[in-house]
C-alpha positions as CSV (number, residue, x, y, z in Angstrom):
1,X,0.0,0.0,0.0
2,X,2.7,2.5,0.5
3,X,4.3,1.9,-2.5
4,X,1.4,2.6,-4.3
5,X,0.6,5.4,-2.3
6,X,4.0,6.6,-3.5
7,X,3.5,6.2,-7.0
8,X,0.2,7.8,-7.2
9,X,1.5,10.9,-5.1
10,X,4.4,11.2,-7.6
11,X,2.0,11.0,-10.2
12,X,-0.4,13.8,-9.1
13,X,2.6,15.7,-7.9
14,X,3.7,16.2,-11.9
15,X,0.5,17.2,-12.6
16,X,-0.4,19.8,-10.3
17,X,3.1,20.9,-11.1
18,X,2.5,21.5,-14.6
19,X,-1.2,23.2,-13.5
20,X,0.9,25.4,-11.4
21,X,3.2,25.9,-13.9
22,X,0.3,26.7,-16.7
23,X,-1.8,29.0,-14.0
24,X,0.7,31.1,-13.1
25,X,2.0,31.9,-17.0
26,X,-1.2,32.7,-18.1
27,X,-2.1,35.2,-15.0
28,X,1.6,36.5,-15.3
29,X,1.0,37.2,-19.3
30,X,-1.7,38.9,-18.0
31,X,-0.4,40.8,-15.5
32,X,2.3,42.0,-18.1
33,X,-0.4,43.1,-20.7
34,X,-2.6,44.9,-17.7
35,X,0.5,46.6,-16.5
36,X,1.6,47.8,-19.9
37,X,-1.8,48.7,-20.6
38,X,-3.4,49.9,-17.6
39,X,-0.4,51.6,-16.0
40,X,1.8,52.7,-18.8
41,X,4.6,50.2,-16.9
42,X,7.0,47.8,-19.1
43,X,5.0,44.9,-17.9
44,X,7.5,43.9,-14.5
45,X,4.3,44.1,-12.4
46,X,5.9,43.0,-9.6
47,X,7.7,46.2,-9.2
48,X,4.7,48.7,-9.4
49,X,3.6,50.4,-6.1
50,X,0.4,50.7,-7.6
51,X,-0.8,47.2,-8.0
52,X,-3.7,46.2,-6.5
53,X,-2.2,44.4,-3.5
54,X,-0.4,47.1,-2.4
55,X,-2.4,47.2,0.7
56,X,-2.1,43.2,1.7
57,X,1.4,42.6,3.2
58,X,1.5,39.5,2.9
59,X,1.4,39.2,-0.9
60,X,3.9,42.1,-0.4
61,X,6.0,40.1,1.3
62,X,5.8,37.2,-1.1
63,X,6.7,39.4,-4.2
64,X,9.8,40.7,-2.1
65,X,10.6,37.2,-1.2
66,X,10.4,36.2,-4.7
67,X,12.3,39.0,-6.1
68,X,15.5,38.4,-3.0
69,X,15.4,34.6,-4.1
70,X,15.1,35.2,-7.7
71,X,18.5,37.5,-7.8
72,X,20.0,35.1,-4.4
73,X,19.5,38.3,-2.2
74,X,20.5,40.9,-4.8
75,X,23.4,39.3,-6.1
76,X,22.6,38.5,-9.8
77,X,20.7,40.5,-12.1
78,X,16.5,40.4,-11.5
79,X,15.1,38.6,-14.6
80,X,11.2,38.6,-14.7
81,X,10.4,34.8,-15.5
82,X,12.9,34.0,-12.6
83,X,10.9,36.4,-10.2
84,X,7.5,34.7,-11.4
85,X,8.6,31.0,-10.8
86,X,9.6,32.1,-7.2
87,X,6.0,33.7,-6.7
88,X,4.6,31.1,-4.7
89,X,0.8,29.3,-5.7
90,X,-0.6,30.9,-3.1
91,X,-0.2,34.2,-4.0
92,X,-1.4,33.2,-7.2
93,X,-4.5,31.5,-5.6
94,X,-5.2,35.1,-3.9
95,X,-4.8,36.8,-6.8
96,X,-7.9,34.9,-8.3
97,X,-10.0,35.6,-5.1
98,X,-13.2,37.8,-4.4
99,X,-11.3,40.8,-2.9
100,X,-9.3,41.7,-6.3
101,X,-12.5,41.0,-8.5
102,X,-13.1,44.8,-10.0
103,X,-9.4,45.9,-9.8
104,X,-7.6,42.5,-11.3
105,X,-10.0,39.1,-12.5
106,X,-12.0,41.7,-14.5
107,X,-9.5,44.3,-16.1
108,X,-6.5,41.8,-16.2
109,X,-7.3,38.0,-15.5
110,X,-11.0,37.5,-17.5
111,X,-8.7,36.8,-20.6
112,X,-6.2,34.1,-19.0
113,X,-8.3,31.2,-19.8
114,X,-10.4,31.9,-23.6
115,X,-11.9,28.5,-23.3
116,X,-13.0,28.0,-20.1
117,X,-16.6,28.0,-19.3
118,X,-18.7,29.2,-17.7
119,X,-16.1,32.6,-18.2
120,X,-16.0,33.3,-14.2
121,X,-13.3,34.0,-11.6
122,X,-15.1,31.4,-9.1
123,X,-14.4,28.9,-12.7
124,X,-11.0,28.9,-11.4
125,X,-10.9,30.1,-7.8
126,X,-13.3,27.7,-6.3
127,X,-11.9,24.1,-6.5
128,X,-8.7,25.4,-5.1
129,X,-10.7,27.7,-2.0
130,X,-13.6,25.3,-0.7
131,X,-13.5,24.6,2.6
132,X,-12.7,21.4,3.1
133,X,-13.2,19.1,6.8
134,X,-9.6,18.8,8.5
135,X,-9.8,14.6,7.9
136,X,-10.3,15.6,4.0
137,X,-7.8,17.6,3.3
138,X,-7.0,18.5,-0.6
139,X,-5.4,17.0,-3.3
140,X,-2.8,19.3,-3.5
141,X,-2.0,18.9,0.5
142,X,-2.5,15.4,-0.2
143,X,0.5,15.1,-2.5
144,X,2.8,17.5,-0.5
145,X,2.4,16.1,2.4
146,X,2.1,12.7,1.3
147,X,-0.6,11.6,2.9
148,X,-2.8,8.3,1.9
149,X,-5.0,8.2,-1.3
150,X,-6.1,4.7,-0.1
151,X,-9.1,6.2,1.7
152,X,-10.5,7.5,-1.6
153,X,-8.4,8.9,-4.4
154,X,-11.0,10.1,-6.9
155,X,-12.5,12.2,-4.6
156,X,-10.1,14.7,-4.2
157,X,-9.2,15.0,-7.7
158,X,-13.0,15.6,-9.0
159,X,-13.1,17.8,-6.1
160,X,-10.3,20.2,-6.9
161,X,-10.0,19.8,-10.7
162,X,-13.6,19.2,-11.8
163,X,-15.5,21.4,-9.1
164,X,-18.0,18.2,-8.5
């Protein structure tokens, strides 16, 4: 059982990877186009005073956090994709939520995903915000934490990817 628990936690950890990895390009190209557009900036969003966020310190603090490891504390040159993979998924995740609806889902992020339907920000911010009981936990703190899939595997996967 716990090798298969291994193998299915490796699995699932590839994958959410890759969603990560495909969520946070398409708000970041985003991002760049709402910055150039919006705020006459040259699309480094993540050095504007005048985002949105300014206000919330702790998605300040992640965006300085990614910036110091991006450039190893200042040492090498700051290159924007470099700052974006250290922006963690949680800032990401807050990006999408209720509070930044009228200043970023709906002047900068309502493009990020063409095909998705219905064409909403709880589309994408809902499977990754329910609530969920403390002896459930998520798929994505399933695989992190490598907890057991035995007690029901699908679950958590149509739960977080499928919104069912």
């Amino acid at each position: 059982m716990y090798e298969w628990n291994q193998l299915v936690a490796g699995v699932w950890h590839e994958t959410l990877g890759s969603f990560e990895i495909v969520l946070r390009n398409a708000l970041d190209t985003q991002l760049i186009v709402f910055h150039q557009r919006a705020r006459n900036g040259n699309g480094d969003w993540y050095t504007d005073p005048n985002m949105p966020w300014i206000t919330n310190t702790r998605l300040m603090k992640a965006i300085q956090t990614a910036r110091n490891r991006a450039t190893l504390n200042g040492t090498i040159p700051e290159v924007h994709g470099k700052v974006v993979a250290e922006v963690t998924f949680g800032f990401w995740r807050y990006t999408l939520a209720n509070t930044y609806q009228t200043t970023l889902r709906a002047p900068a992020y309502r493009r990020a995903f063409p095909r998705l339907r219905p064409q909403s920000r709880i589309s994408v911010y809902d499977p990754f915000s329910r609530p969920r009981k403390p002896q459930a936990p998520g798929l994505r703190s399933k695989v992190l934490s490598k907890r057991s899939f035995a007690d029901n595997p699908c679950s958590d996967f149509e739960r977080a990817l499928c919104g069912s």
